[in-house]
N, C-alpha and C positions, 0 to 999 in steps of 0.2 A: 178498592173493593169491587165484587162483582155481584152484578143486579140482576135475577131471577123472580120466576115465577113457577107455582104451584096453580095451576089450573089450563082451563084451552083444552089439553092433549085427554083424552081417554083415558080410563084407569089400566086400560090393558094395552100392554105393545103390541099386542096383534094387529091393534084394529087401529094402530095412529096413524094419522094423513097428515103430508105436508102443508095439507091446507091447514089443517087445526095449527102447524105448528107454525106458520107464517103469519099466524095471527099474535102470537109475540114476538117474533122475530121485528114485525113494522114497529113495535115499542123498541125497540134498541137494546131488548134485554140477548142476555148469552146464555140461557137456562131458560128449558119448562120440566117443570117437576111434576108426578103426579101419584096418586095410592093406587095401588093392585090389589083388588079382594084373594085373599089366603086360598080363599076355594078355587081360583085359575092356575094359582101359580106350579102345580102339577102338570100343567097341559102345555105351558109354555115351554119351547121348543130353543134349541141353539141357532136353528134359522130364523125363529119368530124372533130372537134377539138381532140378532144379525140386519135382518131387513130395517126394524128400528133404528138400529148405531147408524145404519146406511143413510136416514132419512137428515138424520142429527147430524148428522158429517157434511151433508149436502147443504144443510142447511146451518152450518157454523153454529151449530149447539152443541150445549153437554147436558148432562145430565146428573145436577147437583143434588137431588134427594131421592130414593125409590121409598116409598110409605108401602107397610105391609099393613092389610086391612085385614081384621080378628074381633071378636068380641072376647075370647078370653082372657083371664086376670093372670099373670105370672105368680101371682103368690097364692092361687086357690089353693083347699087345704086338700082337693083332690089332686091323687098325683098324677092320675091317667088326663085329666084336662090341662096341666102342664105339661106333663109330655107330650098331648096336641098339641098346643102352642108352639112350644119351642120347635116339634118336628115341621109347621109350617113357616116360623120365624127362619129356621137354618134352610128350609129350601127357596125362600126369600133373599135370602145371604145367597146364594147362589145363583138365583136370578139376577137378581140385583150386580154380582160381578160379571156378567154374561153381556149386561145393559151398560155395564162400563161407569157405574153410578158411583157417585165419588162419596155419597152415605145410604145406608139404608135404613128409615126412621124406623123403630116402631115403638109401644107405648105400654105401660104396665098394666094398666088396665085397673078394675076394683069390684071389689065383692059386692058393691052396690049393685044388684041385676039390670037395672033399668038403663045403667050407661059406662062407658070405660074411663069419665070422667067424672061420674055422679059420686058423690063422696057419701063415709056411709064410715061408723065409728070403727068398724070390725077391720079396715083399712089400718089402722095404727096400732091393733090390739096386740097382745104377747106372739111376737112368735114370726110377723106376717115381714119389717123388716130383712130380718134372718132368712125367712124365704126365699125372698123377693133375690138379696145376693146370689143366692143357690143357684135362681134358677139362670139371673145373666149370666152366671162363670159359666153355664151350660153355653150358652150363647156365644159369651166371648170365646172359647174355645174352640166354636165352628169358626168365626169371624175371625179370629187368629191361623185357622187352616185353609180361608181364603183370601185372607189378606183386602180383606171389606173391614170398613170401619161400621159400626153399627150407632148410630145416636138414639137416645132415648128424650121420647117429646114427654117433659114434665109441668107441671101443673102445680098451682096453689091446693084445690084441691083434691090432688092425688097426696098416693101414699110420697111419691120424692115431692113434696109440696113444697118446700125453701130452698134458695141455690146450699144453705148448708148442707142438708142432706143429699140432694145431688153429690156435691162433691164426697163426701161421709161414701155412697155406696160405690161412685169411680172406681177410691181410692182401695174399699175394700177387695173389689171385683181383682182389678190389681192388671188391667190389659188394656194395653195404649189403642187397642181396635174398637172398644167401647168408649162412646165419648154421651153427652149430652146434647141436645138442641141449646144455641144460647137465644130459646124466646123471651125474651125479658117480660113481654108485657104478662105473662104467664107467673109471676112471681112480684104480684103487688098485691098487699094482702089489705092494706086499710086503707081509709083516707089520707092518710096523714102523708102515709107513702107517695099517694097520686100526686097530690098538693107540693109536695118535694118530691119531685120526681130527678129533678140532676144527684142528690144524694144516693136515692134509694135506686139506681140507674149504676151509680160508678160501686156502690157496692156489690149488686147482682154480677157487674163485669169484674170485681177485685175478685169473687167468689168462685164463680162459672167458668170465666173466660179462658182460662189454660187448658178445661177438660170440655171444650164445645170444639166445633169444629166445620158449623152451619149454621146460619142466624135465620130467625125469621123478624120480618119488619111489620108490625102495625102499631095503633094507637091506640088510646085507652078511652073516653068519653062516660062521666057519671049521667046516670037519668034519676030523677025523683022518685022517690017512695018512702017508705016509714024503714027498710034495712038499705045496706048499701048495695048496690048497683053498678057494677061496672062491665061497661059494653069493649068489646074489641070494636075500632074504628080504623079506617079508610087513614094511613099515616097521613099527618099533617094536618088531619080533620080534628084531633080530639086538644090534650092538655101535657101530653108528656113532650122532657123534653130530646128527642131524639135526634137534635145536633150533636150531642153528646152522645146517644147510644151511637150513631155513628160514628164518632170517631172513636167512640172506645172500641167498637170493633174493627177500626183500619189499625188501629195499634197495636192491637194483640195478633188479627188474621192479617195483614197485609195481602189483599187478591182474593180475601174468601169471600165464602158468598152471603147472601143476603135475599130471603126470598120473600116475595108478596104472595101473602096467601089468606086463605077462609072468606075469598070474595066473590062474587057473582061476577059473570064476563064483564059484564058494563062497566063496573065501580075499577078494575083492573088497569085502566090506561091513569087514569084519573091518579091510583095509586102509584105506577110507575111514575109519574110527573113529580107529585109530588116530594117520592123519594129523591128523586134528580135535584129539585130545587132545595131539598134538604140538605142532600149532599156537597153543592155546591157553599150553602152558607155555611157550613164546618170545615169547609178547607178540604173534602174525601173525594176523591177522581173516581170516578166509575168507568171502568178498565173493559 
């Protein structure tokens, strides 16, 4: 497998410096990933990509995920704020092949107003599925005319909330450029799951893993309260057990990537170690 990171570089290629990028480079990673807010991605230029590939070239990186940043829902029942999205998703896909980015994530988003992850009944209601398809064939259809694979980052509580339905909307979409994130820790719905985690770990990879195409790496840690609680954690800090997720994913991606992300600079080295020493007790070379 190969070990990245989301974080360091600036959200915009314009403005990325070697230095932010040398700051993962001394981890030994081969990847820094990062989101670009929707509202730049009009201004960004073939030169402004250009200078970027240049920095990455120089400095023996790629560029395993471009994130397109949106607040809107893909399946709102408004069709003009779909047609925003998608028209800044597709010039994203564009971007995105310009940066030579080998995915470009973006997210469905939810009628809950207050977040694109806040969950909210009207998410599952008559209709919002069936949307939801409409509007990636919109998607895959640019991404099929750029030849960008486009991954969708899902969620427990979003509307593709289980790897079944992930695979359920792939399959309908029906386009080998649309694929999913395989974030596992993103599809643990109960305790029971945490607590057996090598089960509910080679099921999420029996399920996902043919239609992902990009992993992300963290951990999972319970905190007390009267409901449950589960925190994303620093790999190697929480309770899951991710000798297993890695090697489920050198079996299926042999060289794919695997990014450390939603951490603050500090916790970031600490995270790459760990994955290293994770790596090595499963038997996975980090290439």
């Amino acid at each position: 497998m190969r070990l990245g990171v989301v974080g360091f570089a600036s959200g915009d290629p314009r403005v990325v410096t070697a230095d932010e990028l040398r700051k993962a480079v001394k981890l030994g990673v081969t990847s820094v990933c990062y989101h670009g807010s929707g509202e730049i991605l009009g201004e960004i230029t073939s030169s402004d990509c250009d200078r970027a590939n240049d920095l990455y070239d120089d400095l023996g990186l790629e560029l395993a995920q471009f994130g397109i940043g949106y607040g809107e829902c893909l399946f709102d029942p408004d069709k003009t704020v779909r047609d925003k999205v998608v028209q800044t998703i597709c010039r994203g896909i564009e971007v995105g092949r310009s940066l030579r980015a080998h995915n470009v994530l973006i997210r469905t988003g939810s009628l809950n107003p207050s977040g694109s992850y806040d969950p909210t009944p009207e998410n599952h209601g008559p209709g919002s599925l069936e949307m939801l398809i409409n509007t990636l064939t919109r998607i895959a259809e640019k991404a099929d005319k750029e030849g960008m694979t486009v991954v969708v980052e899902t969620h427990a509580l979003t509307i593709m909330g289980s790897p079944e339905i992930n695979k359920q909307v792939i399959d309908e979409v029906g386009s080998a450029q649309l694929r999913v994130v395989m974030d596992f820790v993103n599809h643990f719905q109960s305790l029971e799951q945490v607590y057996n985690s090598t089960e509910r770990l080679n099921h999420i990879f029996e399920v996902m893993g043919s239609i992902s195409t990009v992993a992300h790496v963290k951990d999972i840690s319970l905190a007390p309260g009267f409901v449950l609680h589960m925190n994303e954690e620093v790999p190697g800090s929480g309770v899951l057990d991710l000798v297993t997720a890695l090697r489920c994913w050198e079996e299926l991606h042999p060289g794919g990537y695997m990014l450390v992300e939603h951490l603050p600079e500090e916790k970031i080295p600490i995270a790459v170690q760990n994955v290293r020493q994770i790596a090595a007790k499963a038997g996975v070379s980090i290439v």
